[in-house]
C-alpha positions in Angstrom: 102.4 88.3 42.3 106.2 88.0 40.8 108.5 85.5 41.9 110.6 86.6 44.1 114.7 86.6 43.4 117.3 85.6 46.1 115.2 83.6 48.4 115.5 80.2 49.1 112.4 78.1 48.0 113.0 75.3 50.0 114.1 76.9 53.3 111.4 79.1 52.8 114.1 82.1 53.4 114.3 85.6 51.6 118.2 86.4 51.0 118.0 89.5 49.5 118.7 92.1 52.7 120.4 91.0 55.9 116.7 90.7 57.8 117.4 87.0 55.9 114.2 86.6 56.6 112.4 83.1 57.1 108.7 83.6 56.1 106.1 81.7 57.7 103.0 80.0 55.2 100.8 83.1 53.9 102.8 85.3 56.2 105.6 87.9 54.6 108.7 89.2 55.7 109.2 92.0 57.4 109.4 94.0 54.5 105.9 93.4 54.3 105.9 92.6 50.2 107.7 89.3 50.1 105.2 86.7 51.2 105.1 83.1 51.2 102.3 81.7 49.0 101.5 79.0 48.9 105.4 77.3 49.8 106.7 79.9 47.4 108.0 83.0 47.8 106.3 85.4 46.1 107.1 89.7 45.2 104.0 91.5 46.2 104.2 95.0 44.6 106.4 94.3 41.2 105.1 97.0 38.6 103.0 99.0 41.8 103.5 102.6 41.6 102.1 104.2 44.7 103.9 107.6 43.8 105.0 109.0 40.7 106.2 112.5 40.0 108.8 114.8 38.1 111.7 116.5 40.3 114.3 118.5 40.3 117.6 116.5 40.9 118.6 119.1 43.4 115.4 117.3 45.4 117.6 114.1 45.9 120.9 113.3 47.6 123.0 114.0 45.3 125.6 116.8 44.8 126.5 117.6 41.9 124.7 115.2 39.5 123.2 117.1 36.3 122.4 120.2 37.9 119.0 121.3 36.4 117.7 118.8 35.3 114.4 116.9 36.4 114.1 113.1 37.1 111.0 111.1 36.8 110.9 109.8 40.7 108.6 106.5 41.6 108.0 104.3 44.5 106.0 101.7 46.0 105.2 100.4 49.4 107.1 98.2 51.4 110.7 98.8 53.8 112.6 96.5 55.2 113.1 99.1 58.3 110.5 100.6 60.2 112.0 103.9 61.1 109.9 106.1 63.9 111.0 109.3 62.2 110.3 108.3 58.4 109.6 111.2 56.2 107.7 109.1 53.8 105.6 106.6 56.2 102.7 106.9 54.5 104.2 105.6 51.2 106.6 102.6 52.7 104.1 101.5 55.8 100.8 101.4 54.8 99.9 99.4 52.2 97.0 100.5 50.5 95.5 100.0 47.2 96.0 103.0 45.9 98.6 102.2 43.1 99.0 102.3 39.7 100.2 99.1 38.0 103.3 99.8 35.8 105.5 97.5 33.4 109.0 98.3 33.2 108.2 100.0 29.9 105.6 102.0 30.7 107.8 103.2 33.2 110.5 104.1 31.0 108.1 105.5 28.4 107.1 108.3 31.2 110.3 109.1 32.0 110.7 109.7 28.1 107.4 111.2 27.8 108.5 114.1 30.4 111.6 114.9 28.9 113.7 113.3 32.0 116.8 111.5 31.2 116.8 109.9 34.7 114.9 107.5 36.9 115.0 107.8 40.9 113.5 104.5 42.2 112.4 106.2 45.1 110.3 107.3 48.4 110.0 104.1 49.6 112.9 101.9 49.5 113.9 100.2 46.5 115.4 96.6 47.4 112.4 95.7 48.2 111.1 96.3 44.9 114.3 94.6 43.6 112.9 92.8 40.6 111.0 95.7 39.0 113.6 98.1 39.6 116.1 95.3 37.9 114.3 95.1 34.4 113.4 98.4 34.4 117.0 99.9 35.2 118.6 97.2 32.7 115.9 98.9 29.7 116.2 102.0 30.5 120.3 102.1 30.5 119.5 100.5 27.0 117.8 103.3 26.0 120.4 105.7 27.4 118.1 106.7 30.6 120.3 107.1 34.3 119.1 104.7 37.2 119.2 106.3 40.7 118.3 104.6 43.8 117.8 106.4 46.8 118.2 103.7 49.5 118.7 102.8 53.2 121.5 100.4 52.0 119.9 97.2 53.3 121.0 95.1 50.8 123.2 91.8 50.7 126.1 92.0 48.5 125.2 89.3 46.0 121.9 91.2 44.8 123.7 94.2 45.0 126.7 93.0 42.9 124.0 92.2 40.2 122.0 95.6 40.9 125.2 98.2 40.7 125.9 97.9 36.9 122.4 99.4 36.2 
């Protein structure tokens, strides 16, 4: 468990996408990976990798952006939608334990590893893996690595403000 950023400890509210979510004792939002533990809101899948795999950028929706290349792609579990026709269900609505537990550098060190110059934070969606996807986008522009996220867009505009740069 990570402590979770843009929610509201005392309220007991997660700010980070416009669910706004107000998270009941041991409950989570609907997200399903920001929980309320014990009076504190808490990240449930920082540094989970439920998928990992190398792509070819023309696999993402993008046009246009480094034609040829590969990009390391990773995701977790967890949406905040629950849409009936999602391609990737599996990954972002059942949460299993089937993941591989990642730092940010270990991440990065993949990416490096298999001669990709980009990460796609991916397959499920992204905000709600917010604060791993944070650090590890803010190392790997460091290190000259390109951050792609391929999102629904549910995100408020502070977090995003913060997340854009990367």
């Amino acid at each position: 468990m990570f402590e979770a950023e843009y929610c509201d400890q005392i309220t007991q509210t997660c700010n980070l996408c416009p669910h706004k979510c107000k998270i009941p004792f041991n409950r989570s939002g609907l997200c399903g990976v920001r929980k309320n533990i014990e009076g504190k809101i808490m990240t449930d899948n920082f540094g989970k990798v439920s998928s990992l795999a190398v792509d070819p950028i023309e696999k993402k929706p993008l046009y246009h952006f480094y034609p040829g290349s590969s990009i390391l792609s990773a995701g977790t579990f967890g949406c905040n939608l629950k849409c009936p026709y999602c391609q990737n269900w599996q990954l972002s609505q059942i949460f299993r334990e089937n993941f591989t537990t990642m730092t940010p550098a270990d991440l990065i060190n993949n990416a490096e590893e298999n001669r990709s110059s980009m990460i796609a934070y991916t397959y499920s969606e992204p905000v709600v893996w917010y604060e791993f996807v944070k650090q590890t986008a803010a190392i790997a522009r460091e290190r000259g690595i390109k951050n792609v996220m391929v999102s629904n867009g549910m995100i408020n505009s502070e977090p995003l403000k913060e997340l854009s740069p990367l």
